[in-house]
N, C-alpha and C positions, 0 to 999 in steps of 0.2 A: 550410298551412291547418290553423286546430283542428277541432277534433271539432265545436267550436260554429257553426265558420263552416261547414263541411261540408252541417249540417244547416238553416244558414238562409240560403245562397246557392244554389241550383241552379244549373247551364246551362241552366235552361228561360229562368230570365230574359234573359239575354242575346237570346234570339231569340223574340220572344213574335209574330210575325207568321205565325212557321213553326217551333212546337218539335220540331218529328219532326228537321228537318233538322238541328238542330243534332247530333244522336247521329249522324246517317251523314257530316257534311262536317268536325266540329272535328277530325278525325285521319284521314287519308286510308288508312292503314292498316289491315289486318284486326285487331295488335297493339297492346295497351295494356298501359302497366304493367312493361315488361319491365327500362325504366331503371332499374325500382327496386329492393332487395333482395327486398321482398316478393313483386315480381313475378316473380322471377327461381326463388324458392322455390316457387312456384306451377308453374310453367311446368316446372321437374324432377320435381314431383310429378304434374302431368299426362302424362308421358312414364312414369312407375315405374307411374301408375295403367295406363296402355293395357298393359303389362307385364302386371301383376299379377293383372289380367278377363280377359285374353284366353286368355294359353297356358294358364293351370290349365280355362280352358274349352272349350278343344278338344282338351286331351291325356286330359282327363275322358271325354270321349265313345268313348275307348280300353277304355274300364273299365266301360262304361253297364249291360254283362251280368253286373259281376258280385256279390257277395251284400251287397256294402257300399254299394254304390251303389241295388242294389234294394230295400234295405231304405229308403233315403229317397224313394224314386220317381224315376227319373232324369229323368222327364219335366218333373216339379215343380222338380226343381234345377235343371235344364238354362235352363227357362226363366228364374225368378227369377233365374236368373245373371246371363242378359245383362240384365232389367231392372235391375237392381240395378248392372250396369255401365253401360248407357245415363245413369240415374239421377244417380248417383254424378261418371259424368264431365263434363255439362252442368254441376254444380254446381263443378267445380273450371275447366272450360274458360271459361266468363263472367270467372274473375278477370284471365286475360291476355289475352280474345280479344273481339272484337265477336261476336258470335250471334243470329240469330233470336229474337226477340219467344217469335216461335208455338214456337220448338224449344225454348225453353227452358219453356215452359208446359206443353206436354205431356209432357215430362221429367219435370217435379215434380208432374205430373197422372196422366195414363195411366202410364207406366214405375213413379213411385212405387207406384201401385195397385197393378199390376202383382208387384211386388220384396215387398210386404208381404201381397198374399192370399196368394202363392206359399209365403211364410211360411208363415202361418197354416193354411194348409191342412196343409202337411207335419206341422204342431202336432197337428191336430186328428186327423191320419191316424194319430199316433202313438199319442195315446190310445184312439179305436177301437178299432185293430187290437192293442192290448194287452189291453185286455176281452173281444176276442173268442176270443184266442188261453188266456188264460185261463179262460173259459168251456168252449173244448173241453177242457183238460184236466181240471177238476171234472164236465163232463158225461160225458168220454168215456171213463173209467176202465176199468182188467182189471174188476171187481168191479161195476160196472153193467151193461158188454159184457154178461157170463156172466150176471149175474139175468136183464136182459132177453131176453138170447137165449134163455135156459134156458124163458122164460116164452111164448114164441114172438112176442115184442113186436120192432118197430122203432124204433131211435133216432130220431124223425121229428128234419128239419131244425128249426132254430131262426128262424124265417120274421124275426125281428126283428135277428137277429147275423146272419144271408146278406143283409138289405137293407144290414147297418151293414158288412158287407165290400166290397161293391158299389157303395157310394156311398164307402166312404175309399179304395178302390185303385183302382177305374174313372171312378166317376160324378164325382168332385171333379175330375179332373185332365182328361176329356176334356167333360165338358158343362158343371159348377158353374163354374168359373175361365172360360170362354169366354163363357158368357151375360152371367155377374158385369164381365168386361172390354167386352163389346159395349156395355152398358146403362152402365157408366158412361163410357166411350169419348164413347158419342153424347151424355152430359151434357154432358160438355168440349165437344164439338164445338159442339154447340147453345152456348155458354154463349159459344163463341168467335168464334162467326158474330154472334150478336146484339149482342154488342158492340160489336164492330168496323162494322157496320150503326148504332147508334146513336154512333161518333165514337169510341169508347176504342180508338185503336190498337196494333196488338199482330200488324205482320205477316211478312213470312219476309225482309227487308234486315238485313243487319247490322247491331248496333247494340250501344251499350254499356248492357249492362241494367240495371247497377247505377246506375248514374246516372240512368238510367230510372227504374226503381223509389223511388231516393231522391226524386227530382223527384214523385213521383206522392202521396209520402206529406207534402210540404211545401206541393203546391200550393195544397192547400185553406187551409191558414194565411197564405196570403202575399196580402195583398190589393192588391200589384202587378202579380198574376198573374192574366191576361185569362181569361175563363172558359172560353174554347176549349178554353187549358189545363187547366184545372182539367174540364174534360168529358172532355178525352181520357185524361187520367191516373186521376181519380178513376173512369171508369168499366175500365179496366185494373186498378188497386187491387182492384175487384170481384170481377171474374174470378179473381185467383189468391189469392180465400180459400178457395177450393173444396179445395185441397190443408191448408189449416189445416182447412176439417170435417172431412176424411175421417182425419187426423191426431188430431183429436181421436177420433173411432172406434175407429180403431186402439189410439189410450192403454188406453180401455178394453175390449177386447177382449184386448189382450195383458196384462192386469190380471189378467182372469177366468179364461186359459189360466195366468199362472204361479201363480193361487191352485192350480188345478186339478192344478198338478204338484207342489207344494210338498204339499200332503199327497194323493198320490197313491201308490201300490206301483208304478210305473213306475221300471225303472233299468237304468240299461246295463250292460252284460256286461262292459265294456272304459273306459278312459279315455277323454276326448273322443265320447264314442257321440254317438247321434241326439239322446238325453235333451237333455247338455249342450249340443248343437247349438241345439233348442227352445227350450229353459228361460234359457239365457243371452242368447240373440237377443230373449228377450219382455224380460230384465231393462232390457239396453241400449237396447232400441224405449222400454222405458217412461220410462226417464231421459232420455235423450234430445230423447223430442218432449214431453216436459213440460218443458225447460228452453226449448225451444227455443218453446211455447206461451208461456210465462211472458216471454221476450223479448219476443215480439210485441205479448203485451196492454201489457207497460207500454212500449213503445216507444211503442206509435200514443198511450198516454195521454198519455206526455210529449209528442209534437206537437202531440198537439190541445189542450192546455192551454198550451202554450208555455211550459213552465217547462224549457229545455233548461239553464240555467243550472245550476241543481241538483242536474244528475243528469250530469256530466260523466264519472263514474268508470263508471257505469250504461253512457252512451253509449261509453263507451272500448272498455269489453266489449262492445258490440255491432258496432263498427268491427271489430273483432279476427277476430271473431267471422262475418262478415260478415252480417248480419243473423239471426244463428244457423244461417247454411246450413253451418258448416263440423262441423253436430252430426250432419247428413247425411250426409254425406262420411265422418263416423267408422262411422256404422251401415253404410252402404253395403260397407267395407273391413272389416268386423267380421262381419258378416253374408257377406260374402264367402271370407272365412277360414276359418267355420265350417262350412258349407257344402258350398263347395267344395275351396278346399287343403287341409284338414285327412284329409274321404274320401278324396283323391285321393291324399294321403300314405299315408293307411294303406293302399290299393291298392297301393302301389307298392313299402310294404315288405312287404305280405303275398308279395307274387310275388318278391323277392327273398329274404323268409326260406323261399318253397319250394323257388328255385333251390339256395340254400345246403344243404336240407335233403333236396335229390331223392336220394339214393342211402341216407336212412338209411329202417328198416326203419318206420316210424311213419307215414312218407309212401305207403304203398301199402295199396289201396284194400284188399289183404286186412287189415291191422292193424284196420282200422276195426268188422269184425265181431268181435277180441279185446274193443274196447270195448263194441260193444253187447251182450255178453255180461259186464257187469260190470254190477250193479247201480248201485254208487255213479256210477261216471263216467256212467251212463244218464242217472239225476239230473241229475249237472251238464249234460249233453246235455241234458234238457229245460229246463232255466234258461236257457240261452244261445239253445233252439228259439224260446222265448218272447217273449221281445225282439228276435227275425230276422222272427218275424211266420211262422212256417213247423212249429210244437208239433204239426201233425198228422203230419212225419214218424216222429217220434217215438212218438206216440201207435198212429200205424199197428204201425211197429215192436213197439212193448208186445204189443198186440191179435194180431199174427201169431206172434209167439212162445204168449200163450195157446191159441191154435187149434194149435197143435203138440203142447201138451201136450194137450190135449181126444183130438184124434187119436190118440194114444199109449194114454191110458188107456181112448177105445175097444175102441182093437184088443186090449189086453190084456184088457177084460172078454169079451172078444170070444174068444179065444183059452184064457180058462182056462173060458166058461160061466158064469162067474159075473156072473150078470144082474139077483141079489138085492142086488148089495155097496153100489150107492148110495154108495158114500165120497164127498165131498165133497173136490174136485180144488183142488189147494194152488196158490196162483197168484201166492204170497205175494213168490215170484221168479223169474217165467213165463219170465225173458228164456236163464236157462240149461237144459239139457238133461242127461239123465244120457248117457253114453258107450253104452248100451244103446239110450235110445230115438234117439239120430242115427243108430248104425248102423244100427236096424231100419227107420229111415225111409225110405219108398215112395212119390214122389211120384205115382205113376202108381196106385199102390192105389185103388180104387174109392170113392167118399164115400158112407161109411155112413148111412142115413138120418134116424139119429137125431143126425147131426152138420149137416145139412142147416139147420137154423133156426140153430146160430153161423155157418156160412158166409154165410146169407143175410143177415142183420144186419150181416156184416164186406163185405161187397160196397155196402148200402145206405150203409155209414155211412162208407166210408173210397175205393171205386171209382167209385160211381157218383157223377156228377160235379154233382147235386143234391144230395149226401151231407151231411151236417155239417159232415166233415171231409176231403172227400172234396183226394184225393192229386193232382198235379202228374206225371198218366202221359203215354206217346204214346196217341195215338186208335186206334191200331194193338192194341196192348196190352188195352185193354179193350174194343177187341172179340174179340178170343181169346178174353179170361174169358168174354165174355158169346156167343159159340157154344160154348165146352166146359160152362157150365152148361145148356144147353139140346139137348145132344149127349152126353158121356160125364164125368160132374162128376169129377171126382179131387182126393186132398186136394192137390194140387200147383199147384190151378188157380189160386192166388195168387202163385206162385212169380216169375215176370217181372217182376209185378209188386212186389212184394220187392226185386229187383233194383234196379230203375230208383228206385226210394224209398231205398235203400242209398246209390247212385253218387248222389244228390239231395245226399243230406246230406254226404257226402265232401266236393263241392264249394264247400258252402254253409255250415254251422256245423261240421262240421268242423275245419277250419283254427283256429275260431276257441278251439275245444278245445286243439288242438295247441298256441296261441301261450301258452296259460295255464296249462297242464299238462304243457309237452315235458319236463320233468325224471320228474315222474309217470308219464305215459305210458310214457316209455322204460324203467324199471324194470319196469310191469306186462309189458310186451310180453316183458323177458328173464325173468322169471319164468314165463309162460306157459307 
């Protein structure tokens, strides 16, 4: 049969008394299609797809704690995976199989939704959390610390970057995406019942849906075709434009996010990062469902003007094509790549380049304190902080090393009387120490009073857990600090905390130091 007869013979006509029945009795089997090449091609690729979603989806959740994965939100990926496989595989399973009406609508209804906020939100979480991470480091510098402490001021929080943290790492992924899915869920729903209520059926028997749909887009043209038909088809055609509006939305929405990153200072540390992940996945959403929009409008033009004759080559590519669902199938497989195999790769070699690397000296958590005593690599530590979404370890780090030196130069005006010197305390490279003031160091020493306002500033702005910048401690931990300031203050009462901020980053950007720097690294450490 041609392309032309395709489109202006249906199997509705054949059975115009009962056309439901002709899709569930002309093939008694649940398969179609498989005689064929095409089908057969279809049918291996359904099998590579169930492959391909699933293990990278459940071997991911091996990895869900660690800094690669939490940098995208595991929650966010986790889900959009499996819609994006639900998705994905409905649209390839219809080529060789009879399916539900209703399974396949809510597939390219709900699940799409689903696979593309999920997107977007990670999009959007990106950008946030880069502004905000950035923000602390222009707000929360050595040289503001010390004026404002000096001046007996507090860092007060940033009421408008703690709502934009709140809402890109908690509020999007446990309330915005659940409301957003409930409220369009019950559209489909409703959109599904009412139909099906007034004649367009569309319900959970096997059937073959492509011939479905083909018949639903011909019926109205065919004026051999009883209006039953043309009521039950043309009001189904209704129902699944709801995935063309929301398709359009998306076009431009993922428009605005890759304007957004195209000139943005947003960029990954590493090859393949989040960025690429975002930015690539908006590029392909955008071609995509604009090729695939562009199908559709001139498709229905060509039916409904009956000029199928002259647009044969048009129609070819739409055959092929199969109604451009197969531009689905690519973003689905694209998007899933990106996402998910691509992190789970680099998971998988990270923990292999550590096993290979456990025994050399770069890999122990004390090496990590040679770095943070090195100005420059600090730097590159706070580059790589920045883009982890995590600059206030870092920042901490800076800010305690400052308070060391403070410390120091107390005790020494302290110890020589000289009360008039006023020198102006150099902080120009707080992060090292001289060999004098480590040895002298006395964590247990009493906190002088006049060191009391930068203590108190470095608790509000880095411990306590409405802070700015406030650190990723145990609860156990700050409450120590907060009975030894209210009991016996010592300059040391930060110290644990130190720790647990230290063993944070080891964990976390860390490694990702090590993978871009082991040549480096290894020379500084035998230099040391």
């Amino acid at each position: 049969m041609n392309q032309l007869s395709k489109y202006q013979y249906s199997p509705v006509d054949k059975n115009l008394s009962n056309p439901i029945s002709n899709y569930t009795t002309k093939n008694e089997g649940l398969f179609i299609n498989l005689d064929k090449p095409e089908g057969k091609i279809y049918a291996v690729l359904n099998v590579i797809s169930i492959i391909y979603f699933l293990i990278p989806l459940v071997w991911i959740c091996f990895y869900r704690n660690w800094y690669i994965i939490k940098q995208r939100n595991f929650i966010l990926t986790f889900i959009g995976g499996i819609a994006t496989f639900i998705s994905t595989f409905f649209n390839l399973i219809t080529q060789i199989a009879k399916v539900p009406c209703a399974y396949t609508y809510y597939a390219a209804t709900v699940f799409s939704f689903i696979m593309q906020i999920c997107f977007i939100s990670r999009a959007l979480r990106l950008i946030f959390l880069y502004r905000l991470n950035v923000y602390k480091v222009t707000e929360l510098s050595q040289d503001k610390f010390i004026h404002k402490s000096k001046n007996g001021q507090i860092i007060e929080p940033n009421i408008y970057y703690k709502s934009i943290y709140k809402m890109a790492d908690k509020r999007i992924a446990q309330t915005l995406i659940p409301v957003l899915i409930f409220i369009y869920g019950t559209v489909c729903v409703v959109f599904h019942y009412v139909t099906s209520k007034k004649g367009g059926y569309c319900g959970f028997s096997p059937v073959n849906i492509n011939e479905k749909v083909a018949s639903s887009r011909t019926a109205n043209n065919n004026s051999n075709t009883s209006s039953n038909v043309n009521s039950n088809y043309g009001k189904m055609k209704t129902m699944f434009m709801i995935p063309i509006f929301t398709g359009t939305t998306f076009v431009i929405i993922n428009i605005l996010i890759a304007i957004k990153f195209t000139f943005s200072d947003i960029r990954d540390d590493q090859k393949f990062g989040i960025k690429f992940d975002c930015f690539s996945n908006t590029i392909v959403s955008i071609i995509a469902r604009t090729i695939y929009l562009y199908i559709t409008i001139k498709r229905n033009k060509i039916i409904n003007q009956g000029t199928e004759k002259d647009h044969q080559k048009f129609l070819k590519f739409n055959d092929i094509t199969k109604d451009g669902l197969v531009f689905f199938i690519i973003i689905g497989f694209y998007i899933h790549a990106t996402s998910i195999i691509i992190p789970l790769y680099k998971c998988i070699k990270a923990r292999r380049m550590n096993r290979r690397y456990i025994n050399e000296p770069t890999n122990t958590i004390e090496y990590i304190y040679i770095v943070l005593n090195s100005p420059s690599l600090v730097e590159e530590l706070k580059v790589i902080a920045i883009q982890e979404f995590e600059v206030e370890n870092v920042i901490f780090w800076e800010n305690y090393c400052t308070l060391h030196k403070l410390v120091a130069h107390a005790r020494k005006k302290q110890e020589i009387g000289d009360s008039s010197s006023g020198s102006r305390i150099s902080h120009d490279h707080p992060y090292s120490q001289s060999s004098s003031d480590a040895e002298s160091y006395d964590p247990n020493y009493p906190l002088l009073p006049k060191l009391v306002p930068y203590y108190n500033a470095f608790y509000h702005t880095f411990i306590d857990m409405d802070g700015p910048a406030a650190v990723n401690i145990t609860g156990d931990c700050i409450r120590r600090i907060n009975h030894d300031f209210t009991t016996y203050p010592v300059v040391g009462i930060f110290d644990e905390a130190k720790d647990e901020v230290v063993e944070s980053m080891y964990f976390s950007i860390f490694p990702l130091l090590l993978q871009n720097n082991r040549k480096q690294l290894n020379e500084v450490y035998f230099n040391s």
